[in-house]
C-alpha positions as CSV (number, residue, x, y, z in Angstrom):
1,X,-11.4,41.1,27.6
2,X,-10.4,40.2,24.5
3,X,-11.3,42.3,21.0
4,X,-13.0,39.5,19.1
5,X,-12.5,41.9,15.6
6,X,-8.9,41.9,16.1
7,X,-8.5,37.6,16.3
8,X,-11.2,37.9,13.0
9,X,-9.0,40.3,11.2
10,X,-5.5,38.0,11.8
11,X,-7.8,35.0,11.2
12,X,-8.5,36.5,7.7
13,X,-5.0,37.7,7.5
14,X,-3.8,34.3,7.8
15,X,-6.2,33.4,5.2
16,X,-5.4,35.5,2.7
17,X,-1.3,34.8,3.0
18,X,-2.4,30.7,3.1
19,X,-4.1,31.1,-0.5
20,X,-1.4,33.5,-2.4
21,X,0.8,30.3,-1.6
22,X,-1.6,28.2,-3.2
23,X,-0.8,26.8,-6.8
24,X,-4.5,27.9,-8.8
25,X,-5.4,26.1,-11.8
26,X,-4.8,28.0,-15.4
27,X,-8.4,28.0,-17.3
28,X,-7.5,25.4,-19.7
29,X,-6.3,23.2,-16.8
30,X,-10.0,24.1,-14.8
31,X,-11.5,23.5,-18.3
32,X,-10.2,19.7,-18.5
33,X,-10.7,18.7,-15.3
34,X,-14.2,19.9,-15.5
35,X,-14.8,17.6,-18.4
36,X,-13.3,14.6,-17.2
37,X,-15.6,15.1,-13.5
38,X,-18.9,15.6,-16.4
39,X,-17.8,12.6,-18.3
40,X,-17.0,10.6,-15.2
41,X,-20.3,11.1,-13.5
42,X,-22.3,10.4,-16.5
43,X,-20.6,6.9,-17.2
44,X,-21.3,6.4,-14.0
45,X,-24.4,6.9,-13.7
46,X,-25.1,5.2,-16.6
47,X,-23.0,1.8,-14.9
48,X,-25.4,2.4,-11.9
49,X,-28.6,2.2,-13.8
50,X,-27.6,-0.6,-16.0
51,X,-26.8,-2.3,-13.0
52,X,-29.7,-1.3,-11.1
53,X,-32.1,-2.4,-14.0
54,X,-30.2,-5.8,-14.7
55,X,-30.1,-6.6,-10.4
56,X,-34.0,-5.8,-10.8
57,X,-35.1,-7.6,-13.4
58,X,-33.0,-10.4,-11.8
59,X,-34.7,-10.3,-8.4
60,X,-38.0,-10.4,-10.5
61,X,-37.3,-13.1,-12.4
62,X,-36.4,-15.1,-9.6
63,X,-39.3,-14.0,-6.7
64,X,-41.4,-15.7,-9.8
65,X,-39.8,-18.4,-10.1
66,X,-39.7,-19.5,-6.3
67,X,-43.6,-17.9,-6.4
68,X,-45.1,-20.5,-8.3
């Protein structure tokens, strides 16, 4: 039978040598790209609820219309 510890431990081994490769942002570079992602998801959302509101009141208008 196998020793499931020992496949964990090379597993984690593995891991570790995969992410010393890896290229990690400096804090100024983290820093940016955290604002752009804020900034991005607020204008967003703002689009979405403009459009939301607009498609609405649009619908509304027009159920009454076709109501009376």
């Amino acid at each position: 039978m196998k020793n499931p510890f020992r496949a964990i431990r090379l597993f984690a081994g593995e891991i570790y040598a995969e992410l010393l490769k890896a290229s990690w942002p400096t804090r100024q570079e983290l820093w940016d790209s955290t604002v752009v992602v804020i900034a991005a998801s607020l204008l967003l959302g703002l689009f979405t609820s403009i459009s939301d509101f607009a498609l609405y009141n649009f619908v509304d208008t027009v159920t009454a219309l076709v109501a009376r």
